[in-house]
C-alpha positions in Angstrom: 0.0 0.0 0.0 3.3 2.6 -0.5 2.1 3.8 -3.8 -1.6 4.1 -3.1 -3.8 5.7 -5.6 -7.5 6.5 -4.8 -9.7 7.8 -7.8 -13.5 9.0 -7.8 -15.3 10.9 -10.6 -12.8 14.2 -10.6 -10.6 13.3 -7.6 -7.2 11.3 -7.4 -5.9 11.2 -3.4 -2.4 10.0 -4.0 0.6 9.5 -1.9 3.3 13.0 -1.8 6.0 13.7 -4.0 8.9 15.8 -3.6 7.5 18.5 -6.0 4.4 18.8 -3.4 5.9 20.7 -1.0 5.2 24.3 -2.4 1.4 24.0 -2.9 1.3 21.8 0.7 3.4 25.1 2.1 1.5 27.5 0.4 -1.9 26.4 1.9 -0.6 26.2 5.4 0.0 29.8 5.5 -3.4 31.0 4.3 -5.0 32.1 7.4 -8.3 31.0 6.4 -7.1 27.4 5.4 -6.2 27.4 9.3 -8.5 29.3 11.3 -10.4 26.2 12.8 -7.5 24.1 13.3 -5.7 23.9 17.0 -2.0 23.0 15.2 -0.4 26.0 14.1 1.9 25.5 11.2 5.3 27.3 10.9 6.4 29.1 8.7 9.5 27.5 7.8 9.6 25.6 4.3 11.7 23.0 6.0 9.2 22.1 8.7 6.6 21.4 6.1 9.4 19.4 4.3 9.3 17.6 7.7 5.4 16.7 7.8 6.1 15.8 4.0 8.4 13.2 5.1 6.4 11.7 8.4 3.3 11.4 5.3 5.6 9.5 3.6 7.3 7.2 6.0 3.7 6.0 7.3 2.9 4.9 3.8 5.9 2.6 4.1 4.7 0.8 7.4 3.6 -2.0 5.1 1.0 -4.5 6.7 1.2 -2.5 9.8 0.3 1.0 8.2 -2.2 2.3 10.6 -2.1 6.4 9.1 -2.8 6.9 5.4 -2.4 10.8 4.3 -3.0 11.6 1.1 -2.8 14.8 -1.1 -5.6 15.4 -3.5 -5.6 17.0 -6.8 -8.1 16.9 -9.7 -8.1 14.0 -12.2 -8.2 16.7 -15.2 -5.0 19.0 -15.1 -3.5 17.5 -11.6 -4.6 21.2 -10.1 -3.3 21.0 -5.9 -6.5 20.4 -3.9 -5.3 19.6 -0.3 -4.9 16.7 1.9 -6.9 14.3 3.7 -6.2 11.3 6.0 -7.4 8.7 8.0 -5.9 7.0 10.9 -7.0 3.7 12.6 -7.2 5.0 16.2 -8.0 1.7 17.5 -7.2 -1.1 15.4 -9.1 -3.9 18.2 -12.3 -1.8 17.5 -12.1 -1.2 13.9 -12.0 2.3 14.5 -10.5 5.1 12.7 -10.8 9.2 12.6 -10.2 11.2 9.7 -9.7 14.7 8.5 -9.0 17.1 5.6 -7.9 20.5 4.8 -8.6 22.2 1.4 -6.6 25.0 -0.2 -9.6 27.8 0.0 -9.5 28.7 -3.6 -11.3 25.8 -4.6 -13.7 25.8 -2.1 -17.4 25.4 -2.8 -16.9 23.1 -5.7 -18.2 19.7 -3.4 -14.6 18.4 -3.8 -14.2 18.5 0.0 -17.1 15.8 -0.3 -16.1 13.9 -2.7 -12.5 13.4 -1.4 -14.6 12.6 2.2 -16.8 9.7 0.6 -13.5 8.3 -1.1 -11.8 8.2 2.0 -14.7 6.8 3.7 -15.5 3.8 0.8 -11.4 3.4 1.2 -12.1 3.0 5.1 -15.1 0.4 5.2 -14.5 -1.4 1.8 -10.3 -1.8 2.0 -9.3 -1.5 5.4 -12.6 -3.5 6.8 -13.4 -0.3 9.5 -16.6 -1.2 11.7 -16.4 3.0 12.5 -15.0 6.6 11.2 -15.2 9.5 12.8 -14.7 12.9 12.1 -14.7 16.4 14.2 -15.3 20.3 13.8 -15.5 23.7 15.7 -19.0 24.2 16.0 -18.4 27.5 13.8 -17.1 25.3 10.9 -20.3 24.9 9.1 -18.9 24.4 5.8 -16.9 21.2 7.2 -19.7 19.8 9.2 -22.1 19.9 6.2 -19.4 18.5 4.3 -19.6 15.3 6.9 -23.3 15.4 6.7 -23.2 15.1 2.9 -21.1 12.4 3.2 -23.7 10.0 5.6 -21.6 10.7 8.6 -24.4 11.6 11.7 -23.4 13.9 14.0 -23.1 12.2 18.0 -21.8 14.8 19.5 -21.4 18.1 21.0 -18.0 18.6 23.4 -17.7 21.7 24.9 -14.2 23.8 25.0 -12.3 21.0 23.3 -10.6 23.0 20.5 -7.9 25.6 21.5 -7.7 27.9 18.4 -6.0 31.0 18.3 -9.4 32.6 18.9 -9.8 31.0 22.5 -11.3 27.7 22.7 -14.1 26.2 20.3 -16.9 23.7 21.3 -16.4 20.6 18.6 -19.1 18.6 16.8 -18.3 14.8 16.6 -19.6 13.1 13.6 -19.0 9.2 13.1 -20.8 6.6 10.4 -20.7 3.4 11.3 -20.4 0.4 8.4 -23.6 -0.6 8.4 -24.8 3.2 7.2 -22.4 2.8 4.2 -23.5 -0.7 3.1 -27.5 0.9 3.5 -26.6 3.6 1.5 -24.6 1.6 -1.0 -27.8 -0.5 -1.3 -30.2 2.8 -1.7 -28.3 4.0 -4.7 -28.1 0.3 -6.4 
């Protein structure tokens, strides 16, 4: 699984190359790409160079891989997206959480979504999940409708758990279970 390629309709989630580094850079410094997010990125090229490199060592954990991290660009002209992963939190429970973080000049376009429901087909039909969760600050409406549209339910509501930079967010937890993906598989057959 070191070279893993996931495609839907306008999406590929690949793993990262040395040339990604500037667009992965780039969108860590847009304040608005990072405004509901409680890790602060630096500023230094060589630090995103370093989360690069972790992304890429934890695709070569072979049968043991528990983090996959992807970068995302369109099928079309290979245009930077943004990244999304998912990590098996607890691998006796079939469990795993996952998030994403789009460059904000393509947002609005449903790619967020898209990249969400590969990531989640990925999770239930490949790695054999039983659960995936997902979370938000409560003021992050475009990301929690984003987790809606993709079938996740929201369980949820923590209070204080998120320390931004603008003092500390409630979080909405969202999860979808297996059985909500093989009933909604079975809807659209």
């Amino acid at each position: 699984m070191n070279n893993l390629i996931l495609e839907s309709e306008r999406l590929t989630l690949r793993a990262f190359k040395e040339s990604d580094i500037h667009n992965v850079h780039e969108m860590l410094q847009k304040p608005e790409s990072t405004v509901f997010n409680p890790s602060s990125y630096s500023n230094d090229k060589n630090e995103t160079q370093k989360l690069i490199n972790t992304w890429k060592s934890e695709a070569e954990a072979g049968e043991n891989r528990k983090k996959f991290t992807f970068l995302i660009e369109t099928n079309r002209d290979h245009t930077f997206v943004g990244i999304i992963g998912i990590d098996i939190i607890k691998p006796h429970y079939k469990n795993a959480e996952t998030w994403y973080k789009l460059s904000p000049e393509i947002w609005g376009k449903g790619y967020a979504t898209e990249a969400l429901e590969k990531i989640i087909q990925f999770g239930f039909e490949e790695l054999k999940l039983h659960r995936i969760e997902a979370g938000c600050a409560i003021d992050n409406i475009a990301s929690y409708k984003v987790m809606e549209k993709s079938g996740m339910i929201r369980e949820a509501h923590r209070r204080k758990l998120l320390p931004l930079k603008s003092g500390w967010s409630d979080n909405y937890e969202y999860a979808i279970l297996e059985e909500d993906y093989f009933s909604k598989l079975k809807i659209i057959h």
